[in-house]
C-alpha positions in Angstrom: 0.0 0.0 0.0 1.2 3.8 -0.6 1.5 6.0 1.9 0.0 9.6 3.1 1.0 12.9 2.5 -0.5 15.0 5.2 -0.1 19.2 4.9 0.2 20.5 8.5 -0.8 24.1 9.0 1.5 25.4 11.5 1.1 29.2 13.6 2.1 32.4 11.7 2.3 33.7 15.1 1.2 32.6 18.2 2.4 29.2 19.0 -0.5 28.4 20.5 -3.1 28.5 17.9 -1.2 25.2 16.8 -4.0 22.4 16.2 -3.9 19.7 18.8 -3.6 17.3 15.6 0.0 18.6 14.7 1.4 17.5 17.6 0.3 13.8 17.0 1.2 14.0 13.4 4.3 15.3 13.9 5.7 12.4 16.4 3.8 10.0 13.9 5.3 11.2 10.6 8.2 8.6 9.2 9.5 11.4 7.0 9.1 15.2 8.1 10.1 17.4 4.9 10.1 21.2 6.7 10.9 24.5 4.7 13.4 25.4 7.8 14.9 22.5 9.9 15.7 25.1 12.6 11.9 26.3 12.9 11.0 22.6 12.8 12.9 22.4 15.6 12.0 25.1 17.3 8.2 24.3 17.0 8.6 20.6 18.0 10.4 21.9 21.7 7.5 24.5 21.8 4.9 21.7 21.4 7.0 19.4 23.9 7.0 16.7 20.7 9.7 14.0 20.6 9.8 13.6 16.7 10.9 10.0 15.5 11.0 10.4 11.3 13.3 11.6 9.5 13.8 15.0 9.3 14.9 16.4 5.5 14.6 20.2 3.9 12.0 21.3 1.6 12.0 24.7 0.3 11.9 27.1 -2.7 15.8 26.1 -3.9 15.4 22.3 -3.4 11.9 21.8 -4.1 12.3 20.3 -7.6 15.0 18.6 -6.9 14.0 16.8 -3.5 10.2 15.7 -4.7 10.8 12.6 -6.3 12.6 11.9 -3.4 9.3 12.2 -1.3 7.2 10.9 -3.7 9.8 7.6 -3.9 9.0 7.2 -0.2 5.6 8.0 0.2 5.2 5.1 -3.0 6.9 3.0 -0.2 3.8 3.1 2.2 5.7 5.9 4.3 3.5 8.6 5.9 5.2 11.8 4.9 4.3 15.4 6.0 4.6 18.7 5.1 4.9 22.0 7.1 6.4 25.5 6.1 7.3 28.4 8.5 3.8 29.5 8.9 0.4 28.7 7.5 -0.5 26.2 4.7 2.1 24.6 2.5 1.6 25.2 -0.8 -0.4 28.5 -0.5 2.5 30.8 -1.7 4.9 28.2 0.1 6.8 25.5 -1.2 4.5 22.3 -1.6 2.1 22.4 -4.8 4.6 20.1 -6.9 4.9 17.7 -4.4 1.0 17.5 -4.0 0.5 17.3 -7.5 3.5 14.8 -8.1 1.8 12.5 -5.2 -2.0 12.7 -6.9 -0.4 11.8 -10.3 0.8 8.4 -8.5 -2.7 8.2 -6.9 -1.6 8.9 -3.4 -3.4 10.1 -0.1 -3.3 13.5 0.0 -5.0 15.1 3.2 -4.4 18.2 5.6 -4.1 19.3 8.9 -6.5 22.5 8.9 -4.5 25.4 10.7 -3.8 29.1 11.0 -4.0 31.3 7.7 -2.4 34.6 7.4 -5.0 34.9 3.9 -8.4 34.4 6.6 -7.1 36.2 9.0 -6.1 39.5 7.1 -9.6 38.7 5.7 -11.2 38.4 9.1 -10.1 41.7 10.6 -9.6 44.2 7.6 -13.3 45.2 8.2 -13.6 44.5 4.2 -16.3 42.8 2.4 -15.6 38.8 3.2 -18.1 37.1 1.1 -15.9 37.1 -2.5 -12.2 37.2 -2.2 -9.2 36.4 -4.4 -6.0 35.8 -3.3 -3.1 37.3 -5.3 -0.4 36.0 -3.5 3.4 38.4 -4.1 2.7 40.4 -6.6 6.1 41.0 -9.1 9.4 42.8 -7.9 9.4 44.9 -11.0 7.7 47.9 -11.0 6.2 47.6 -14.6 5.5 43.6 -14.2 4.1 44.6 -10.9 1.7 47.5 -12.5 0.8 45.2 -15.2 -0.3 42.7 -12.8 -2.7 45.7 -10.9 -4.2 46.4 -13.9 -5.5 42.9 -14.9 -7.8 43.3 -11.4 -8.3 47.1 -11.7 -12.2 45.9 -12.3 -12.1 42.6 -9.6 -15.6 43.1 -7.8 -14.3 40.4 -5.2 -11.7 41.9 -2.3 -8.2 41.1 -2.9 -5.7 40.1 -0.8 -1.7 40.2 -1.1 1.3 39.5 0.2 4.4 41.8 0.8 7.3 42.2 1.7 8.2 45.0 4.5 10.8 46.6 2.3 8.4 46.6 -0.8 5.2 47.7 0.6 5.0 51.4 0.5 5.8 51.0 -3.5 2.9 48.6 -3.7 0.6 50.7 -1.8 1.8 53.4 -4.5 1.4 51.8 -7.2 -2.3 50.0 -6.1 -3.2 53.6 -5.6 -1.9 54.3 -8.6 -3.8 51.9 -10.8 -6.9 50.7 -8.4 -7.4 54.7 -7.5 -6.3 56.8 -4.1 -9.4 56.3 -2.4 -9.9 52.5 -3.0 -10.1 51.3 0.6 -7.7 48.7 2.0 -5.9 47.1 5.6 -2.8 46.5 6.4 -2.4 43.3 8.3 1.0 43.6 9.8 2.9 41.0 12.7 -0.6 38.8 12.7 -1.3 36.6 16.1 2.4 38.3 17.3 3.2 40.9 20.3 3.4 43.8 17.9 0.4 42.6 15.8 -1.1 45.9 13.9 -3.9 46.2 11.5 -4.0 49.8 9.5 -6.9 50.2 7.4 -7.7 53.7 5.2 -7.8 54.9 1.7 -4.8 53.3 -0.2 -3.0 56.9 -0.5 -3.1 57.5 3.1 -1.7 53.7 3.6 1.0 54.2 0.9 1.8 57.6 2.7 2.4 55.6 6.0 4.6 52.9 4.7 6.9 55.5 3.2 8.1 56.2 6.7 9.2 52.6 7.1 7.4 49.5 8.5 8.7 46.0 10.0 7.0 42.2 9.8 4.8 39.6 7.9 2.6 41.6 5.9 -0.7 40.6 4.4 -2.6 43.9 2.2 -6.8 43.2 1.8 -8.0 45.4 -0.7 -11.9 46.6 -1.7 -12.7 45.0 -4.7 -14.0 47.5 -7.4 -17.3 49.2 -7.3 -20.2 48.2 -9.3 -19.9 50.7 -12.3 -23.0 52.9 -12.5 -24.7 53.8 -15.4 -22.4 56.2 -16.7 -19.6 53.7 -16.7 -21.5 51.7 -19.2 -20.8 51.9 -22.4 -22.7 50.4 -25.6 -20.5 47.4 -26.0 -20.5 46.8 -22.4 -24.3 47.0 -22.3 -24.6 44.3 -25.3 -21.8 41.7 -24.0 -24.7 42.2 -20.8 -27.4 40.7 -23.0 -25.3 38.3 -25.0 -23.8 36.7 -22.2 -27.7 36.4 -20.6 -28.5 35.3 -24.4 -25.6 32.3 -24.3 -27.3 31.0 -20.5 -30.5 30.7 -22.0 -32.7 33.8 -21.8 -34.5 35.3 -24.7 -33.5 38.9 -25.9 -36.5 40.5 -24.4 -35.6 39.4 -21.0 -32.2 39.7 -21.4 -32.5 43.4 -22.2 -34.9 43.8 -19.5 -32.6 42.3 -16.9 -29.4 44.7 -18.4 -31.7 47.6 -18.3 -32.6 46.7 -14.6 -28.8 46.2 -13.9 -27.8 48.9 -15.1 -30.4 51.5 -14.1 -31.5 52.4 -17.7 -34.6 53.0 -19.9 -35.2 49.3 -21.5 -34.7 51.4 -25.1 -31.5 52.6 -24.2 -30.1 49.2 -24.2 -32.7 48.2 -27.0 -31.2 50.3 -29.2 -27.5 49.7 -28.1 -28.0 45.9 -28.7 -29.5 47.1 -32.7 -26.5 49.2 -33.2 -24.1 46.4 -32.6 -26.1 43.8 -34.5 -26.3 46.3 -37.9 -22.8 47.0 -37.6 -22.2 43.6 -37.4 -24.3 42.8 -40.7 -22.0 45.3 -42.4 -19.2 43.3 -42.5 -16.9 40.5 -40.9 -14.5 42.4 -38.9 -16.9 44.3 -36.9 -18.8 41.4 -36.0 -18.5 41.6 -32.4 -21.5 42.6 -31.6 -25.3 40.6 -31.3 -26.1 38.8 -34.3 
C-alpha cells in the first residue's frame, strides 16, 4: 500500500493557535520534509513533541530537486508530512509540486486544517468577506508589478496580497496608482504576534504611511471595485450584458430587460444599443463583435 502525505498548518504567530492534531502527526510522521529545519525544531520543543521520522529540507531552492525523493517514499507506504514556517504549504509556500506529483501516482493527499495569514487579514480588515481572491506576491518589477494591478483594476471580489516590509509602501503606491487613491484597503501587519497591527484607510493615506518605514509579515486586503453605475457603461459593455444572458438561456427580451434593470437604464437605451451592434455587425466581418 502507498503512503500519506498529510499538509500540516503550523502558527504564523502565536504558538498556540497550533492544532492539537500537529502534535500527534508530527511524532507519527516517518518522514518530516520542513521549509526550515531550525523552525522545525524550534516548534517541536514548543509543542513538547519527541519527533521519530526523518527529518529532510523542503523549500523554494530544493523543491524540484527533492520531490521525487518524497514521492519515492511516500510510494513505499511511508507517511510523509509537510509543514512550512507559517500557515499552509503550498499557499504561496513550497508544496504544490509535491501534492500534484503525489495525486499523479494516486496517493493520499490530506491536511491538517491550521492558521492562515490569507483568513485572518480577511477576518479583521473590516472589508467585504463574502468574495475574495487571493493574489499571493505580486512581481518585484515595478512595470510587471503595474501590469499585474491592472488585470484586477475591475475585480468586484476583495483582494488580498502578500508583501514584503521593504516593498510595501511601492505597492501601496502603485495600487493607488492603478486601483485609485481612495480605494479602501488594511494592512495586516505582525498577525497573532506581540506587535500585531492592522491599519486600514484609503490606499493613498496607507502608501503615505509605509513610506516612513514599517517591519513584519505583511498581508494587504483590498476593496474590490465598485459596481460601475450607469455612466460607466458603455454600448459594447451593455450588449456583452445581453449576449452573455442570451448564451445562458434567456430570450432577448428578458435579457435586455434584466441589463436595463442592472444597469439603471430605460429598456430602449439598451434596445437600441444591442440594434447598433447587431447592424454594424451585418455590415461586415471584422466588426462582427456585436449581437447577431
Amino acid at each position: 500500500m502507498t503512503g500519506t502525505l498529510v499538509l500540516a498548518g503550523t502558527p504564523i504567530g502565536d504558538v498556540a493557535d497550533a492544532p492539537p492534531r500537529l502534535a500527534t502527526e508530527l511524532a507519527a510522521a516517518e518522514v518530516i520534509a520542513a521549509e526550515d529545519t531550525r523552525r522545525l525544531r524550534r516548534l517541536t520543543q514548543a509543542l513538547g513533541v519527541h519527533t521519530t521520522g526523518r527529518v529532510v529540507s523542503y523549500f523554494e531552492g530544493n523543491e524540484s530537486a527533492r520531490t521525487p525523493e518524497l514521492v519515492e517514499a511516500l510510494v513505499g507506504g511511508a507517511r510523509v508530512l509537510l509543514v512550512t514556517d507559517a500557515g499552509m504549504p503550498s499557499v504561496s509556500d513550497p508544496g504544490y509540486r509535491l501534492v500534484a506529483a503525489a495525486v499523479e501516482k494516486d496517493i493520499k493527499v490530506t491536511a491538517v486544517p491550521g492558521p492562515s495569514a490569507v483568513l485572518t487579514a480577511l477576518a479583521v480588515s473590516g472589508l467585504p468577506v463574502d468574495r475574495f481572491c487571493f493574489e499571493g506576491f505580486l512581481p518585484r518589477k515595478a512595470g510587471e508589478r503595474l501590469g499585474r494591478l491592472r488585470e484586477v483594476a475591475d475585480e468586484r471580489r476583495t483582494l488580498v496580497y502578500f508583501e514584503a516590509p521593504h516593498r510595501l509602501d511601492d505597492t501601496l503606491a502603485a495600487m493607488a496608482e492603478v486601483l485609485g487613491a481612495d480605494r479602501r484597503a488594511a494592512v495586516c501587519r505582525e498577525l497573532t504576534k506581540t506587535y500585531e497591527e492592522v491599519k486600514r484607510g484609503p490606499l493613498k493615506e496607507l502608501a503615505a504611511w509605509a513610506a516612513e518605514g514599517v517591519r513584519g509579515e505583511i498581508t494587504i486586503v483590498v476593496e474590490g471595485a465598485a459596481e460601475p453605475g450607469p455612466q460607466d457603461l458603455d454600448a459594447s459593455e451593455l450588449v456583452r450584458r445581453v449576449r452573455v444572458r442570451e448564451e445562458a438561456g434567456e430570450r432577448r427580451k428578458e435579457a435586455i430587460a434584466a441589463v436595463a434593470a442592472e444597469a439603471g437604464l430605460p429598456k430602449r437605451d439598451v434596445f437600441d444599443a444591442v440594434v447598433a451592434a447587431k447592424n454594424a455587425a451585418q455590415q461586415g466581418p471584422s466588426e462582427g463583435k456585436g449581437l447577431s
